[in-house]
N, C-alpha and C positions, 0 to 999 in steps of 0.2 A: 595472557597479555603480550603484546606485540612493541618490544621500546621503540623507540623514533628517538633515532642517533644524528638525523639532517638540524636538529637546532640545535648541536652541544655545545655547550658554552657563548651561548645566545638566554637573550630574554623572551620568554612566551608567555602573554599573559592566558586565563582560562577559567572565563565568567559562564556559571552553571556548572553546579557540580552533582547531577542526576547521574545515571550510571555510566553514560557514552562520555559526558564530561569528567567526573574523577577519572576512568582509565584513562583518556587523555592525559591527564595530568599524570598520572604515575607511568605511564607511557614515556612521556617527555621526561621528567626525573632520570627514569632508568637508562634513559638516553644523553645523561649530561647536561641536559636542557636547565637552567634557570627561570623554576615556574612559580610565577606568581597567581594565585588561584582565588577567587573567590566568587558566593551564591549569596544572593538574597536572602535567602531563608537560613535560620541559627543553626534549625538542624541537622540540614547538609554540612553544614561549614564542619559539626562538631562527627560528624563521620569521615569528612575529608580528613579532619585535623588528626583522627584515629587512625588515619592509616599511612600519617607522616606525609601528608599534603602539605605543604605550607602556604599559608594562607596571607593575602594582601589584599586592602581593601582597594580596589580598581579606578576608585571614586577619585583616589588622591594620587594615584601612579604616574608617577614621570615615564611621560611615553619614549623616551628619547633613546632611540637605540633598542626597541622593541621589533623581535623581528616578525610577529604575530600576536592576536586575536584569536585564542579559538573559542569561537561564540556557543553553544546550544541552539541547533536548529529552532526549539522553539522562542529564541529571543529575538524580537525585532531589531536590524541595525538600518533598516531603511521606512516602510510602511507598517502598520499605518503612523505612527511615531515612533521614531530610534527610541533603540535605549539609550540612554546617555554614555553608557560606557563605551558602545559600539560607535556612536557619536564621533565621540574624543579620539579614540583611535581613528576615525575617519581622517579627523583635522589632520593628525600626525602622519595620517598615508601609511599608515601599519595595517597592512594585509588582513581581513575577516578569513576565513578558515574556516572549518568541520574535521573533526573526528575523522570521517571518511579520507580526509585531505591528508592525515597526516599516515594513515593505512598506503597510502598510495605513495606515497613520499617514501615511507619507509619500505615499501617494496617494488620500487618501482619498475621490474620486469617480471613480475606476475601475470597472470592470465585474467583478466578481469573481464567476468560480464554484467553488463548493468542494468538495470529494468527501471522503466520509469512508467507515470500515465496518472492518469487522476484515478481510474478503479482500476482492480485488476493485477496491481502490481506484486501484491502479497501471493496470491494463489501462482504467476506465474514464476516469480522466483522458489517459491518452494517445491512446484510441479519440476522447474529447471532440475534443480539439487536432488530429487526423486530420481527423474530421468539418469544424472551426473552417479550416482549411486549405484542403479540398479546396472551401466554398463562398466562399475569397476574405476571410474574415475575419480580420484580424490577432489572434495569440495568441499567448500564453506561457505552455507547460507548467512546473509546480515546484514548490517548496514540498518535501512530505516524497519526491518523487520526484526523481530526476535533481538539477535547478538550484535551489539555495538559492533564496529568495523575491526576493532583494535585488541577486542574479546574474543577477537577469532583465531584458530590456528593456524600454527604454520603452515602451509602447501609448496611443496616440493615438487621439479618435473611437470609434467602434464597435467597436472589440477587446476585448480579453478576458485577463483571468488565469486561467488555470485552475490549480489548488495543490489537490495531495491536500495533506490532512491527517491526522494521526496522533492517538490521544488523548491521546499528551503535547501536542504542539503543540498542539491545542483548549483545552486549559485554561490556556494563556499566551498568548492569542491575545484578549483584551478588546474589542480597536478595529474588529477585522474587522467588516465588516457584507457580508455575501456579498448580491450579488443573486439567484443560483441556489444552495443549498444540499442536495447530497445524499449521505441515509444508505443504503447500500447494504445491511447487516448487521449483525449481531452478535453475535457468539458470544464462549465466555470465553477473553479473551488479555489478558496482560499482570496480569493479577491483586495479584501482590506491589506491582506500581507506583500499584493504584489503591487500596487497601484491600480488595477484594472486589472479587464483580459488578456489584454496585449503583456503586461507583465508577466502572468503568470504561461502565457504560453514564451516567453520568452526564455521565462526560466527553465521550462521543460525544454526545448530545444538545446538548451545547454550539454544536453548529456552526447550531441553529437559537434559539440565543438572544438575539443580535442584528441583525435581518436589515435590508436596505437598505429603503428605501421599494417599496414592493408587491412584497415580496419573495416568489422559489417555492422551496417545499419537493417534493423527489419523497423518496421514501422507499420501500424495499423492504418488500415484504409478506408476506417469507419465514420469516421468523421473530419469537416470539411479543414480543420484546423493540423489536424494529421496528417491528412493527405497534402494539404499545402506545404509543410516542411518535407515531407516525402519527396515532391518534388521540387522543391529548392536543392534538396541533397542528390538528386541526380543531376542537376545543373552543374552544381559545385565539382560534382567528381570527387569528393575526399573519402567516401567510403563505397561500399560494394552493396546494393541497397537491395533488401529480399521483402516484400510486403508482402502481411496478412492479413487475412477477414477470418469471421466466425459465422460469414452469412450469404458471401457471395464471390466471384473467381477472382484470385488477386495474381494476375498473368506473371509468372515467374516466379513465385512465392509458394503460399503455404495455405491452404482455408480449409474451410470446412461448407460442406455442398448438403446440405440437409441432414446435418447432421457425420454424416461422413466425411474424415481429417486424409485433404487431398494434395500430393507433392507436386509442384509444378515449377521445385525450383531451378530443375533441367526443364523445362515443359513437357513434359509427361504427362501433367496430369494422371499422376497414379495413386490410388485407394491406396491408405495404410489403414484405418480402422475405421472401424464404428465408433463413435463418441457417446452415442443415446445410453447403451450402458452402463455409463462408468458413474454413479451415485455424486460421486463430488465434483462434478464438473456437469452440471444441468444448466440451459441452455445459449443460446447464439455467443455470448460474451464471452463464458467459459469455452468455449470450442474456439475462439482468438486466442484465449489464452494458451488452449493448447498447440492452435497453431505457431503462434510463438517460441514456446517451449521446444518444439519439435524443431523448430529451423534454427533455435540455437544448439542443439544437442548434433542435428545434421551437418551444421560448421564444426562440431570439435570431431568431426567423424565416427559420430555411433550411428552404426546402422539403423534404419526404418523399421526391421522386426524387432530388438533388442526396444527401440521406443515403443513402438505400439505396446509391448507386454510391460512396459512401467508406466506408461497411461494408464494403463487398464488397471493396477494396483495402487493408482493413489490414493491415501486415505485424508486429501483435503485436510483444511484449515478449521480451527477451531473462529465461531464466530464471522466465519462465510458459508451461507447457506447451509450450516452443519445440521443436518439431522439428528435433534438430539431429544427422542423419545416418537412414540408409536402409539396410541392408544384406540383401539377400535381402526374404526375406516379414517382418521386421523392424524397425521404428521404433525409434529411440532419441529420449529427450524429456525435456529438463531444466527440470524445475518443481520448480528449488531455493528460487525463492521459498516453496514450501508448508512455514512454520517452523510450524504447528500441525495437531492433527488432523483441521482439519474443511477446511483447504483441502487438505490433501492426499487426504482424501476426495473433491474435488471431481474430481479430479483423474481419482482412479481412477475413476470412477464412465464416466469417458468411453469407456473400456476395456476389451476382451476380454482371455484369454492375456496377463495382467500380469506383467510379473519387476521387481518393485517394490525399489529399493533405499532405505533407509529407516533413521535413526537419527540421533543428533547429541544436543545439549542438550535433554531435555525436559520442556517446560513444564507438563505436563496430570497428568493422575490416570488416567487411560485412555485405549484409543482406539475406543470405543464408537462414534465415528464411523464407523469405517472398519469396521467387524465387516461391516455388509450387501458389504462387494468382496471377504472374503473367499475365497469361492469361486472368485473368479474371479483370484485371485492363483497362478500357477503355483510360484511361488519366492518369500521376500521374504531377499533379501540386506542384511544388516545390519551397520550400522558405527558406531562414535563409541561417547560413554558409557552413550547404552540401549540398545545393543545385547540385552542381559542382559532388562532388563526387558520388550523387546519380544517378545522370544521366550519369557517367562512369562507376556505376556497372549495374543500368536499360539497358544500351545499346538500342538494338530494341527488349528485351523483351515484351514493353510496351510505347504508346506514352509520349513521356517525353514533359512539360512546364517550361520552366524555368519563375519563376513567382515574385520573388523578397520576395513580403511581404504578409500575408495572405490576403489583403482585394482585389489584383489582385487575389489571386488562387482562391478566395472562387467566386467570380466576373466569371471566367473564366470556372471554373469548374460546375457554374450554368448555366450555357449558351448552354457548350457543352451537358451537362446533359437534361436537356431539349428539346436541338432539337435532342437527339438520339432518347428520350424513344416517342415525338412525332412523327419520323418519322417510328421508328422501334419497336413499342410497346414494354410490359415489366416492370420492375421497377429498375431503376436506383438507386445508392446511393451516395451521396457525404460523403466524409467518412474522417473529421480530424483527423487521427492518426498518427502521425508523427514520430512517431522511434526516437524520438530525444529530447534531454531535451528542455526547451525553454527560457534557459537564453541569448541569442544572438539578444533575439528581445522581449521578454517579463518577467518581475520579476519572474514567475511562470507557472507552466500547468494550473493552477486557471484563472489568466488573459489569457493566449490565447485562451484557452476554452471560459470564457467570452465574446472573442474579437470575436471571431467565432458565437457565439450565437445572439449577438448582428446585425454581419453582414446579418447572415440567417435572421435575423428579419424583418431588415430591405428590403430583398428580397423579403417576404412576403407579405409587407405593396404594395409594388410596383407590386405583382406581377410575373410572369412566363414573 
C-alpha cells in the first residue's frame, strides 16, 4: 500500500469500500488524512470497520472544508443519475477523485504510462509490463486491470507504472500527468454512464489532457473517432504523437502489414517480427496492440530485438481469447472479456467453423458488428437475457440455439463441434465471447470465463 501524505490533516471523504476503495482509504489514514469512509452494503462497511477504517455515513456529512470525494469508478456522480452522495459533493464543489488520482498525487514525478480504449486495453498493458520486464526495467501493472493503483509498489529510478484506464477512471483522474499516453480505440461503450457518444469519447480523450513535460501520444488510427483526436493532437502541439494500426501504414508510427510488426517511427519502415505466431495475440487488433506495446517500450529505449523476443514469449491474458483446452480438431477459447459487439467481433473475425456461444446483459442496439462472421458461425449457442434478441437479429444468418445457461451451450456446442470437424475435416472452434456483460448470470466476465474453463475441463477429462 502506497500512503498519500498530500491530504494530511484535511478531510477526504470515501464512498465504496471494494478493494481500490478501502486501500484508498487506509492509504489516506496512513497519510494523516482525516477519512471519513463509507459503502452501501453492511458487509463491506464490516471489513472496512476490521481493518480500522472509520466509518461515516456520507448521507448526513457536513461537506464544509472537505477537501475530496474519492468515488468508486463504478459509482455514478453524473449519468445516468448521480448518486446522491456524489450529488451533494457536487453542490459543495468538493472535487470527485479516483484511486488512480491519489497514486499520482502521491507520486508525482513517476514515470507513468497509460492505456486507454474501449477493447484492448488489458492485453496492451500487460503485453507493455512483459515487454518492461523481459528488458530488466522495473514496473508495475494496475489501475483498472488486476492491482488497484495504490496496491502497487514502490518504483524507483527508471521504472514505470503502467495503469490501464477506464473512462470512468479518466474523468477522476485531474492530477495524472502520464509520460506515455495511449488511445487505442473507440467505439460506443458504456453510453448511459456518459450522456451519449460524444461523452464518452470525451472522457477517453482525457488521458491526453494533462500530459508530463515532452509528453508521447500514440493513438490508433482505426477508427474515425481516434483518428480525429490524433489529429486534434497534432494541431495542439502538446505532445509528440506516434500512430498505430494493426492492419494498415500508419506513416511515422508502428503497424502491422499482414501480419508483420513494422517501425516507421524514424520512417524506415523496418520488419521487427512476425506476429502470425505468437498464440496470444491472433489477429488485426491484437497486432495494434502490439503495435502499441512496441512504441511504448521504443520511448523508454529498449531496443527492437530485446522487443521482438518478449512479443514472442507472451503468455496473454486470462479470458482474452485464451485457449483453454484442445480436444480432437477443436479449440475451445474463452474470450469472456468480449462484454460488447465489437470486441467480440474481434474475436470471431480470427476464426474459421465458429460455434460461438454468446448472450448475457446487453448493451448495444445491434450487432451490426458482427453480421460480416456471420457466415462463418457454424452454430451460435445462446444464453442469459438476450438470448431472445439475439436470435431476432441472427434470424437465418446463422444456426441459432437457444440454450438457457452456459453449461447447456458449452455441452451442446461440443457435441456439434466435434461431430462436424470428424465428419468434415478442418479445425473448429468453440469460441465464448458473448457481446454482453455478464451480470444476469454471473458476478463478473472473471467468473463466467472461470465457469467456461472449468466446463471445457471437465470435457477433457471425459473426453470427445
Amino acid at each position: 500500500m502506497i500512503p498519500v501524505h498530500t491530504f494530511s490533516g484535511q478531510k477526504v471523504a470515501v464512498l465504496g469500500l471494494a478493494r481500490s476503495g478501502l486501500t484508498a482509504a487506509l492509504s489516506l489514514a496512513a497519510g494523516g488524512a482525516e477519512v471519513c469512509a463509507w459503502d452501501d452494503a453492511e458487509a463491506r462497511r464490516g471489513e472496512a470497520e476490521a481493518t480500522g477504517v472509520p466509518l461515516t455515513d456520507l448521507a448526513e456529512l457536513d461537506w464544509t472544508g472537505c477537501a475530496a470525494l474519492v468515488l468508486s469508478p463504478g459509482i455514478p456522480d453524473q449519468y445516468p443519475t448521480p448518486n446522491p452522495i456524489a450529488a451533494a459533493a457536487r453542490v459543495a464543489d468538493c472535487p470527485i477523485i479516483c484511486d488512480v488520482d491519489l497514486l499520482a498525487r502521491a507520486k508525482p514525478d513517476a514515470n507513468y504510462i497509460a492505456v486507454t480504449g474501449t477493447n484492448g486495453k488489458s492485453t496492451t498493458s500487460a503485453l507493455i509490463g512483459h515487454i518492461l520486464s523481459a528488458a530488466g526495467v522495473p514496473n508495475q501493472v494496475g489501475g483498472n486491470i488486476g492491482v488497484p493503483a495504490l496496491d502497487l509498489g514502490d518504483i524507483e529510478g527508471t521504472g514505470a507504472y503502467v495503469l490501464e484506464l477506464s473512462s470512468y477512471q479518466l474523468e477522476r483522474t485531474p492530477s495524472l500527468k502520464p509520460n506515455v499516453a495511449v488511445l487505442l480505440n473507440i467505439t460506443p461503450d458504456h453510453l448511459d454512464r456518459h450522456g451519449g457518444l460524444d461523452g464518452y469519447v470525451a472522457a477517453k480523450r482525457m488521458i491526453f489532457d494533462n500530459p508530463a513535460t515532452g509528453g508521447h501520444a500514440i493513438v490508433g488510427m482505426e477508427d474515425s473517432a481516434s483518428r480525429g483526436i490524433g489529429m486534434e493532437m497534432m494541431v495542439r502541439g502538446a505532445h509528440k504523437i506516434t500512430p498505430i494500426s494493426g492492419s494498415a501504414r500508419a506513416a511515422g508510427g508502428v503497424y502491422g502489414e499482414a501480419g508483420i510488426l513494422i517501425d516507421d517511427m524514424e520512417y524506415g519502415q523496418v520488419p521487427v517480427c512476425d506476429l502470425k505466431p505468437v498464440a496470444a495475440l491472433p489477429g488485426t487488433h491484437n497486432w495494434q496492440n502490439a503495435a502499441a506495446a512496441y512504441a511504448v517500450a521504443r520511448l523508454q529505449g529498449i531496443d527492437a530485438e530485446t522487443i521482438a523476443a518478449a512479443i514472442a514469449t507472451f503468455p496473454g491474458l486470462p479470458h482474452r481469447q485464451e485457449i483453454v483446452g484442445a480436444i480432437g480438431s477443436v479449440l475451445y477459447v474463452n474470450d469472456s472479456k468480449a462484454t460488447n459487439s465489437q470486441a467480440a467481433a474481434k474475436a470471431l473475425d480470427c476464426y474459421d467453423a465458429i460455434y460461438w456461444i454468446a448472450g448475457g446483459t446487453f448493451k448495444e442496439e445491434n450487432l451490426d458488428a458482427i453480421a460480416p462472421s456471420f457466415e462463418r458461425i457454424c452454430g451460435a449457442y445462446l444464453i442469459g437475457d438476450a438470448a431472445a434478441r439475439f436470435e431476432a437479429i441472427i434470424g437465418a444468418s446463422a444456426p441459432v440455439h437457444q440454450c438457457g445457461d452456459l453449461e447447456t451451450a458449452v455441452m451442446r456446442a461440443h457435441v456439434a463441434a466435434q461431430h462436424d470437424m470428424d465428419s468434415e475435416g478442418g479445425v473448429g472452434v468453440v469460441l465464448l465471447s458473448p457481446a454482453c456483460a455478464s451480470f444476469d448470470q454471473f458476478d463478473s466476465f472473471e467468473a463466467r470465463g472461470d465457469a467456461f474453463r472449468d466446463l471445457v475441463q471437465a470435457l477433457e477429462g471425459a473426453g470427445p
